[in-house]
C-alpha positions, 0 to 999 in steps of 0.5 A: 397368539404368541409372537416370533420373538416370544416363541424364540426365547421361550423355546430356547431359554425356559428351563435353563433361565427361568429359576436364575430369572425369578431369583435375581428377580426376587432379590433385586426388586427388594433392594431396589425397593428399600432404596425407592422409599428411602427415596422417597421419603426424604423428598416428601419431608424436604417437600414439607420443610420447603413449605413450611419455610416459604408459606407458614414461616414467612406468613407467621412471621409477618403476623407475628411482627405486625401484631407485637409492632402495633401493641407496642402503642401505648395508647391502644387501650384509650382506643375506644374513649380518643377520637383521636387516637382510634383514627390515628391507630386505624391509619396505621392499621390499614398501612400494616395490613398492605404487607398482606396479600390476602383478606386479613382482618386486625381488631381490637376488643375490651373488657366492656365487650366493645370492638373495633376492626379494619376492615370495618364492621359493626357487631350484631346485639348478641356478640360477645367478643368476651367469650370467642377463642381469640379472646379467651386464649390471649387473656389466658396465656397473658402473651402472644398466642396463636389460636386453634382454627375456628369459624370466623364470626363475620363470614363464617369461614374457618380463620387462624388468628394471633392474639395479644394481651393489651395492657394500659400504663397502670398494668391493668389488662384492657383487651386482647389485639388480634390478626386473623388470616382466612385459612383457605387464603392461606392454604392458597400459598401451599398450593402454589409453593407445592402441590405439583410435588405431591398427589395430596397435601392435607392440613390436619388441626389438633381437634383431629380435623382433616382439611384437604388442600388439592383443589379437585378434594377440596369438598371430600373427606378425603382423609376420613372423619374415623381416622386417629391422626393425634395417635399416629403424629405421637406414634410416628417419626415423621411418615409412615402407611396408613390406610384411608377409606379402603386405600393405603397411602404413604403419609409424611407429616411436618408440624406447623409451629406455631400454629396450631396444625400439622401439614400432611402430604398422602401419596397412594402406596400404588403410586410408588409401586408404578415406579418400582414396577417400571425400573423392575420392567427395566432391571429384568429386561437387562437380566434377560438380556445378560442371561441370553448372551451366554447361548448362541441361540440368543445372539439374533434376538438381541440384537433384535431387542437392542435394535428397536429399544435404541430405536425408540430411546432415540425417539424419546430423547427427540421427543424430549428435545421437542421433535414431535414428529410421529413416525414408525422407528422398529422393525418386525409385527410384535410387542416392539410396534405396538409400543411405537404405536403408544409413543405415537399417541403419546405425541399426539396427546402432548403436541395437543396440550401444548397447543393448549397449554400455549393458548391458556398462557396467552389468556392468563397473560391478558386476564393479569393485564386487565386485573392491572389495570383494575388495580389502579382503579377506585371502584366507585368513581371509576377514577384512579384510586389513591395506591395509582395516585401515591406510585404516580406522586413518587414518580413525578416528583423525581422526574420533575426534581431532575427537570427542575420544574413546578408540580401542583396539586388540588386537594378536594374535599365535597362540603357537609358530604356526611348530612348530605349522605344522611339526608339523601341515603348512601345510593345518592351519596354515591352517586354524588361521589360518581358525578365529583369524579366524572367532572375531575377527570373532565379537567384533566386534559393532559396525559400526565395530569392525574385525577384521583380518589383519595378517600371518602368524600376527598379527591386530588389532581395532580398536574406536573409542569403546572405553576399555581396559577393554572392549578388556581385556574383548573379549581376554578372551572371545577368549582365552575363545573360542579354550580352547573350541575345544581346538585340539591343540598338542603342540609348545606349551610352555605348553598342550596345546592352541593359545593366543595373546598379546595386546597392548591399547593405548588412546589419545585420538588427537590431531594431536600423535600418528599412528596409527602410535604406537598400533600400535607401543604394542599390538605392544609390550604384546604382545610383553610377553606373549610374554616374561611366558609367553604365553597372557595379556594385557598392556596397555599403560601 
């Protein structure tokens, strides 16, 4: 049934409004069309430019520089024949590979198929490194190559790599040095850089495979196995409408140098029509409302139509201030108090997101605090991990240069720890290591005394405001401490049960020093220990 106000306009306006109507109509909507998809073309391709700049330059860059830093040591080749060298080179490695917010993996392989990578790992019988892509691509091109995205040999997910030639001092190609970035980890950064910008973000490689990024299509061949993107990246500018399983989208490509893929953003062509049919919703009523002026007849109704569309902007305009309150603004029974009832619910709905929105940012915000803290955590031993020790190390040694006072530290390391874990079995080596840990933190009864991981079978504990001879005092009652527990240790040389070693070095830190020094003069004194017989405690002179 049509309503009052309806039943007025249409009564009084058909014949003489209805043909300017559809023409001014017509014409508008077509102007107004071009300049929505020019629009909205130049956001999409700043949208991709914006990504490309702050996700896949910056992490190709930082692959790129890592790789061409770490060939540029000439005694890489000998990697695998100098112990020496391959413990040197995998130092630096772990080092590098912190720049990294995400898995990454830096391997070496040679001529004589042998391979080493950090993070460690042991090649089957029947990996020949000769024969993957990363290999074959950088010994190709003989210079920094980015390779096709392929399925990783370890965990059989799909991987970016960079790759370099490796050549020894006589010219002769030795091997290839490669990065790999896991792609999904990758994909992440363009999540999080811009996909509330846009309705899907495909990566679409070379080969013609299409890699959706939105999370909720991740698993869905969302851009189709049939579709020809190689034929319409060479026949398109930079966007265009394509037409995927049934529906048409507007697609706007960037291509993703170096690397080996385009970036692709879809919108659904239905998507831009709702824009263009709310601004033609607009761009009528105001014609109707300029036409209706010219007779006498309209002068009620506009005022009417005017009275209520003020009503409800000025309940939207307090609803985007954050007014929530739900309230009745028009007068009369027809299409006006309907939409008041829509806005009414939409209220409803946002005042409940909010809501919820509030209680998923308190829950995010204690889920980042307990993953701080795991952070600085060593796995294993459930004592700080040497990344807490280093930033605690820094801090201590400026604070304690100020105040002009000693800082000790004990370097540990657990004697014949390797036969003990061969003999024994990994499960009671760790258990070992668990044990060390719990009778360190044991002696560290201060706040600002550290106990710390630092690597395999070595530990430290650092105590600021300690001379030496309270840091000789604490490596007693560990030493103390660890006899009593009476850990069995048949292959030890020097003890039917487990002992340790350890190194004591004290210092007033200065600015003329680094921190550095006084680990190197505990590790020192505790591999003095170790040549004097271990089971005891050197400290350092």
């Amino acid at each position: 049934m049509l309503t009052s106000a309806k039943h007025k306009f249409i009564l009084t306006h058909i014949l003489m409004l209805l043909a300017p109507l559809c023409v001014m109509g017509l014409l508008i909507t077509i102007f107004v069309w071009e300049e929505i998809e020019q629009r909205f073309h130049q956001e999409q391709l700043s949208i991709l430019s914006s990504i490309k700049k702050q996700v896949v330059d910056r992490h190709a860059g930082a692959m790129e520089n890592t790789l061409l830093v770490l060939s540029e040591d000439d005694e890489l080749w000998k990697i695998h024949d100098d112990p020496e060298v391959r413990d040197s080179i995998l130092r630096n490695w772990k080092l590098l590979q912190q720049i990294f917010p995400k898995r990454a993996w830096i391997y070496y392989g040679d001529t004589h198929n042998r391979i080493i990578v950090s993070p460690p790992w042991e090649p089957p019988a029947n990996y020949d490194l000769r024969e993957r892509p990363w290999y074959t691509d950088a010994k190709e091109s003989g210079e920094l190559t980015w390779v096709q995205p392929y399925t990783e040999f370890i965990t059989e997910e799909t991987v970016f790599t960079a790759a370099v030639p490796i050549h020894n001092k006589s010219g002769d190609f030795t091997g290839v040095l490669a990065i790999d970035t896991f792609l999904q980890d990758f994909f992440q950064g363009m999540r999080t850089e811009a996909l509330k910008e846009t309705s899907q973000l495909l990566i679409v490689t070379r080969n013609n495979e299409a890699i959706s990024l939105t999370p909720e299509q991740e698993n869905e061949d969302t851009a189709g196995d049939s579709f020809d993107w190689s034929k319409f990246f060479r026949n398109t500018d930079s966007s265009g409408y394509i037409s995927l399983s049934g529906t048409t989208y507007y697609a706007a490509f960037k291509e993703l140098t170096p690397l080996q893929f385009y970036l692709v953003s879809l919108t659904p062509r239905n998507a831009i029509m709702t824009e263009m049919e709310t601004l033609g919703y607009i761009i009528i009523l105001v014609t109707l409302i300029g036409i209706l002026v010219t007779g006498a007849g309209s002068i009620y109704i506009a005022r009417y139509v005017l009275s209520n569309i003020k009503s409800l902007n000025s309940y939207m305009h307090d609803i985007i201030r954050g007014d929530l309150t739900i309230r009745t603004c028009v007068s009369g029974q027809d299409e006006f108090l309907t939409l008041n009832s829509y806005m009414n619910s939409m209220v409803r709905t946002l005042s409940r997101q909010i809501e919820s929105q509030k209680r998923t940012n308190q829950e995010l915000a204690e889920k980042n605090k307990k993953l701080d803290r795991l952070a600085n955590i060593d796995g294993l031993t459930r004592i700080a991990n040497q990344r807490y020790f280093n930033e605690t190390m820094q801090h201590e040694w400026e604070r304690l240069s100020r105040e002009k006072q000693p800082l000790s530290l004990l370097f540990l390391d657990i004697d014949f720890f390797k036969p003990y874990n061969d003999h024994y079995g990994h499960q009671a080596g760790d258990e070992c290591l668990r044990i060390m840990g719990g009778l360190l933190e044991n002696v560290t009864r201060r706040p600002a005394d550290i106990a710390a991981r630092y690597g395999g079978e070595e530990f430290v504990i650092l105590l600021p405001n300690t001379p030496t001879e309270g840091a000789q005092q604490i490596a007693l009652e560990i030493q103390n401490n660890l006899a009593q527990e009476k850990i069995p240790h048949e292959k030890s040389e020097i003890s039917p049960y487990l002992t340790c070693s350890i190194g004591v070095a004290t210092t007033v830190p200065s600015n003329n020093s680094s921190a550095d020094s006084l680990v190197e003069e505990a590790d020192k004194a505790m591999y003095e220990a170790k040549k004097e017989g271990r089971n005891r405690i050197v400290v350092s002179s």
